[in-house]
C-alpha positions in Angstrom: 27.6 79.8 -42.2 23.8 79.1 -42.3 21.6 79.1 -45.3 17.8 79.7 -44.9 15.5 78.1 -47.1 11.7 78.2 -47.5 8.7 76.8 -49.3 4.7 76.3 -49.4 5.0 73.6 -46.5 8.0 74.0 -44.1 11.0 76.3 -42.9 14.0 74.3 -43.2 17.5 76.1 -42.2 20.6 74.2 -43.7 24.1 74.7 -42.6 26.8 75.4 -45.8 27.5 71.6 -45.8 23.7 71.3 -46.8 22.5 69.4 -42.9 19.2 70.1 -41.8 18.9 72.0 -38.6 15.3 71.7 -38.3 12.8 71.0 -40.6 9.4 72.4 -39.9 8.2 75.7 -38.5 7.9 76.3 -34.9 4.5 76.1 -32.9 2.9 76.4 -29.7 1.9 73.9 -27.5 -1.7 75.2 -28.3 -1.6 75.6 -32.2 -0.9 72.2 -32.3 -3.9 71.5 -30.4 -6.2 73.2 -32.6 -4.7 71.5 -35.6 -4.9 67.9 -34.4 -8.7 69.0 -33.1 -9.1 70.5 -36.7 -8.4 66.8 -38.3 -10.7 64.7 -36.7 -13.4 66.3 -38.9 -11.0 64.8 -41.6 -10.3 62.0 -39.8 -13.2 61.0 -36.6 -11.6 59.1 -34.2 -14.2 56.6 -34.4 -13.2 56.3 -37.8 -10.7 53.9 -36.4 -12.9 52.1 -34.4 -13.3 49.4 -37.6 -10.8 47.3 -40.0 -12.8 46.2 -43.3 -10.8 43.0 -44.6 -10.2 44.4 -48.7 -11.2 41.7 -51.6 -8.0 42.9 -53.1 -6.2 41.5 -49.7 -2.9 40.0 -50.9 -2.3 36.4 -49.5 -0.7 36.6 -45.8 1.5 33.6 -46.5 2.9 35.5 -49.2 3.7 38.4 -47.4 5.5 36.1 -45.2 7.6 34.1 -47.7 8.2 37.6 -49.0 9.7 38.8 -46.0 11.5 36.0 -45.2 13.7 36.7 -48.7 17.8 38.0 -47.4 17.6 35.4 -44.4 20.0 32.6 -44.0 17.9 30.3 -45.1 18.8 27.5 -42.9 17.4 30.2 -39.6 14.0 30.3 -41.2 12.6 27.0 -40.3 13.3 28.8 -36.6 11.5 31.7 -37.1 8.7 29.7 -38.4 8.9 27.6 -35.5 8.7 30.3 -33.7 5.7 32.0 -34.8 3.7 28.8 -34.3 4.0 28.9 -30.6 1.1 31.1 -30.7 -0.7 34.0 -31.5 0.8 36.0 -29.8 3.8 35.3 -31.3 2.7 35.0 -34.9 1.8 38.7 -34.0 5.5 39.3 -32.9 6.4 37.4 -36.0 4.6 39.6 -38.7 5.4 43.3 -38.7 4.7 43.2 -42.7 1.5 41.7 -42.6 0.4 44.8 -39.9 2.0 47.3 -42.1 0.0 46.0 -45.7 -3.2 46.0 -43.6 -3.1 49.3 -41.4 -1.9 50.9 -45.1 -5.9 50.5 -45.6 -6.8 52.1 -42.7 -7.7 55.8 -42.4 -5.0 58.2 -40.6 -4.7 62.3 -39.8 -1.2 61.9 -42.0 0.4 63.5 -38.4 3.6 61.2 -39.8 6.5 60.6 -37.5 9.6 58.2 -37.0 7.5 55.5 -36.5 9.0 52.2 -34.1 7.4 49.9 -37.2 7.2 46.8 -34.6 5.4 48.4 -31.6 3.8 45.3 -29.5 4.9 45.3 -25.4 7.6 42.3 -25.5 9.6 45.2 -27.1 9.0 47.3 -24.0 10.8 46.9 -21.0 13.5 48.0 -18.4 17.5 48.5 -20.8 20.6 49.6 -19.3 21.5 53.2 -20.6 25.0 53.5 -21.6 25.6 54.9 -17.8 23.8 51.2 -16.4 20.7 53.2 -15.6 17.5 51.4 -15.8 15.3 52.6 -17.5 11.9 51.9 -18.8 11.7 52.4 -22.8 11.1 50.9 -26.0 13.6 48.3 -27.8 14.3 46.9 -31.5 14.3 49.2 -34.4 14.1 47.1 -37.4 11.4 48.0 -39.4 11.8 51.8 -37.9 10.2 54.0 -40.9 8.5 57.4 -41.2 4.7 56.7 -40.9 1.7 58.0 -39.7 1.4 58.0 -35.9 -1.5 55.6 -35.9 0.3 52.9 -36.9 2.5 52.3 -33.7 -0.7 53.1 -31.7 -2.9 50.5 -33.2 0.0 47.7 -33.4 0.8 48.5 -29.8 -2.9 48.3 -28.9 -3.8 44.9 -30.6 -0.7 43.5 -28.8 -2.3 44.3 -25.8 -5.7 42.4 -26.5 -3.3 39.4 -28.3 -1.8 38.9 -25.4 -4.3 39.1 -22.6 -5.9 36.8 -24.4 -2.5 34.3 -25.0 -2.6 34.6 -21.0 -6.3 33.4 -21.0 -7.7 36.6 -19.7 -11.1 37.0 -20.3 -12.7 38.9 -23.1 -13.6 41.9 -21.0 -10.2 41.9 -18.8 -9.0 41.9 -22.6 -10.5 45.0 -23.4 -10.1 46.9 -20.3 -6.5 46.1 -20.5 -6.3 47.2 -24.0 -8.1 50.3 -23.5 -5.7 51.3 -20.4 -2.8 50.8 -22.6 -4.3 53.9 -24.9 -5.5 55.8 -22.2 -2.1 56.1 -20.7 -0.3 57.2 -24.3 -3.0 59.6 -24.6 -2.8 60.7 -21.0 1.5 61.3 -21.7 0.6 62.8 -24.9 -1.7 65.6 -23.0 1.1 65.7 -20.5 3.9 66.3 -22.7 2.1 68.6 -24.8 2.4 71.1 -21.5 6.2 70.8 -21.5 8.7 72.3 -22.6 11.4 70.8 -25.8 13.8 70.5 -23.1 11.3 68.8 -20.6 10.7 66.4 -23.1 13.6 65.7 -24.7 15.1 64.7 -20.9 12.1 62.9 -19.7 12.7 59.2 -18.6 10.7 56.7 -16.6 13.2 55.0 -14.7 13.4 52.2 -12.3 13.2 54.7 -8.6 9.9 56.2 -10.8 9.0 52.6 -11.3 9.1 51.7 -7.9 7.6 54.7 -6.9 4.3 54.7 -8.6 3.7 50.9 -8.0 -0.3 51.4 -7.4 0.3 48.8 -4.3 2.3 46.6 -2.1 1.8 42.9 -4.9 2.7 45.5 -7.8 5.7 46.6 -6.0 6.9 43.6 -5.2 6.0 42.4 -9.5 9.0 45.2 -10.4 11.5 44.5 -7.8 11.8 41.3 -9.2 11.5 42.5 -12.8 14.5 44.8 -12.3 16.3 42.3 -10.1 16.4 40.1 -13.8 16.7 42.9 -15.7 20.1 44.2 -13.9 21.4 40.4 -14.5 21.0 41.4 -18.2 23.0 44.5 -18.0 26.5 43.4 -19.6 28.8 43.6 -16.7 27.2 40.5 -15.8 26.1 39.1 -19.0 29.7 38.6 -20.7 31.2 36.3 -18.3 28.6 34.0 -19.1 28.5 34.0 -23.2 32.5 34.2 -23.5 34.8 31.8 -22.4 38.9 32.4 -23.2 40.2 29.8 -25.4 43.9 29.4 -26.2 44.4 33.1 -24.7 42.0 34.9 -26.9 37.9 36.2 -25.4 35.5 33.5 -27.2 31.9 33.7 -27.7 30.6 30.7 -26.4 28.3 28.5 -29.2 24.8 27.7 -28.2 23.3 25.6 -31.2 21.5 26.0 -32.8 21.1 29.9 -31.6 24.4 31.0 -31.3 27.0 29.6 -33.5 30.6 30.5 -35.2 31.1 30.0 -39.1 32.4 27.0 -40.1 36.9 27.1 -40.1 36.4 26.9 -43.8 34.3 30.1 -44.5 34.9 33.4 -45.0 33.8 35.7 -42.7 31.8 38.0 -44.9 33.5 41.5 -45.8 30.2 43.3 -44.7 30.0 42.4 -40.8 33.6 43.5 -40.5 32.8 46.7 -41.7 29.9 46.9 -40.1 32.1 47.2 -36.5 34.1 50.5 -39.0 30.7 52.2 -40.1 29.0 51.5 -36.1 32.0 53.4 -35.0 31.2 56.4 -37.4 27.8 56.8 -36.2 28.9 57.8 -32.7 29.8 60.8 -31.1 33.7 61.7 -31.1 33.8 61.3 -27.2 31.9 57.4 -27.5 34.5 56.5 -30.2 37.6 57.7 -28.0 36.1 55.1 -25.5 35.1 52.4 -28.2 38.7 52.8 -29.8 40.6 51.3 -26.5 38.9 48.3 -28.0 39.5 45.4 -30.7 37.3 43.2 -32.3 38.2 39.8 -31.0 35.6 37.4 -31.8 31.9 37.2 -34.0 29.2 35.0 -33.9 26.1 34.5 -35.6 22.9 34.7 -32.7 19.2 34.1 -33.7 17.1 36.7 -32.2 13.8 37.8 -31.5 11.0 36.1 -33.5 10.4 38.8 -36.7 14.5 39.1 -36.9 15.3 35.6 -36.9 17.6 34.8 -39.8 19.1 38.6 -39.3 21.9 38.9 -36.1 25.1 38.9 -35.6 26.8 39.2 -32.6 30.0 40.7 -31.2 32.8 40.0 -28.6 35.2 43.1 -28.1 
């Protein structure tokens, strides 16, 4: 059974359990066009061009204390640690302070599922769950919806950041930075000409990497780039992090990074069920493979530099 509903704004069709089977109207590939060309009279796009600092601007140390509230406490002197490599990773370090300040910043309110933490370290080449490479975007933990912009301009300033954190000069800076937006608006003008189907099964893999190296010192750059990247698939990653002790698959501690809890504390009732509620997430054909396993060991892992004080990983 399928129940239509309508308003002012959208055409959303619910099934009789009340899901969502889409929830805006269909358009072409060229009334889209004239509607994004329609809001840059609302919105220029050199409107974007400038950040005014607001009097009203609330204390960045603040924002970070604030965000560092629902860590382990005893992680946070990493993360701090971290972020004072340099600026680059201060940059990594901060999603909140980008979000409070681009929230001042004009935007054509085109709003999507927004990444939250776009920068480049977050980019690179991840095993699908066949052990293809692939080139694609990682870490989801300030995913929220948000006006496209957002990941744009966060992805942008990494750019400049670290160019600069590499000692590039300030011109190589900005032509780097300005090729990273030429190619998302390039794809964008790309997909736009494709079909849902084209684009929903569009991938940049590592034979496409290799492929459209621009010369002979580029190929060589991501040849060895997915030569490290293959080492991190998991076939060969688990031998090395696990160890069996007394019979049973360990995960082996790395202080202070990766560590058990102590014999005397309880494993918090939460993480265990977060393995239960992982499992209901997935298609029925992943959790007929997932359920030939057990949960056999868990360890805390510091990760990243923004999630510090926030992982937890698994041995099956």
């Amino acid at each position: 059974m399928v129940v239509e509903h309508y308003d002012e704004k959208t055409t959303v069709k619910r099934d009789a359990f009340g899901i969502a089977i889409f929830i805006s109207e269909y358009k072409t590939g060229e009334q889209r066009r004239q509607e994004g060309k329609a809001l840059r009279e609302k919105v220029p796009r050199e409107s974007h061009a400038e950040f005014e600092m607001p009097s009203s601007r609330t204390d960045p140390v603040k924002v970070i204390k604030k965000s560092s509230e629902g860590r382990l406490q005893h992680l946070i002197p990493i993360r701090y640690g971290r972020m004072a490599k340099s600026a680059f990773a201060f940059y990594r370090g901060t999603a909140s302070l980008m979000a409070m300040d681009l929230a001042q910043t004009p935007t054509s309110d085109i709003r999507v599922q927004a990444c939250g933490d776009c920068h480049l370290s977050n980019f690179g080449l991840f095993a699908t769950p066949e052990r293809n490479l692939i080139f694609d975007i990682n870490d989801f933990d300030e995913t929220l919806p948000a006006p496209f912009e957002w990941d744009i301009k966060r992805l942008a300033a990494s750019f400049y950041i670290g160019a600069l954190d590499n000692r590039f000069s300030d011109k190589d800076c900005k032509t780097i930075t300005t090729a990273s937006v030429r190619a998302y608006r390039e794809a964008m003008a790309t997909f736009s000409t494709m079909s849902v189907l084209d684009v929903w099964y569009s991938k940049y893999d590592i034979d496409t990497l290799l492929k459209t190296a621009p010369d002979a010192e580029a190929k060589r750059n991501r040849e060895r780039i997915a030569k490290e990247a293959r080492a991190n698939v998991t076939d060969y990653v688990f031998p090395k992090v696990t160890q069996v002790h007394d019979g049973r698959r360990r995960i082996v501690d790395q202080l202070p990074l990766v560590y058990h809890f102590p014999p005397e504390e309880k494993i918090p009732e939460g993480m265990l069920n977060a393995f239960l509620n992982y499992r209901e997430t997935l298609p029925h054909e992943r959790r007929v493979l997932l359920d030939r396993y057990h949960l056999e060991d868990i360890a805390m892992k510091v990760v990243g530099v923004g999630s510090v004080g926030h992982g937890v990983e698994w041995c099956c």
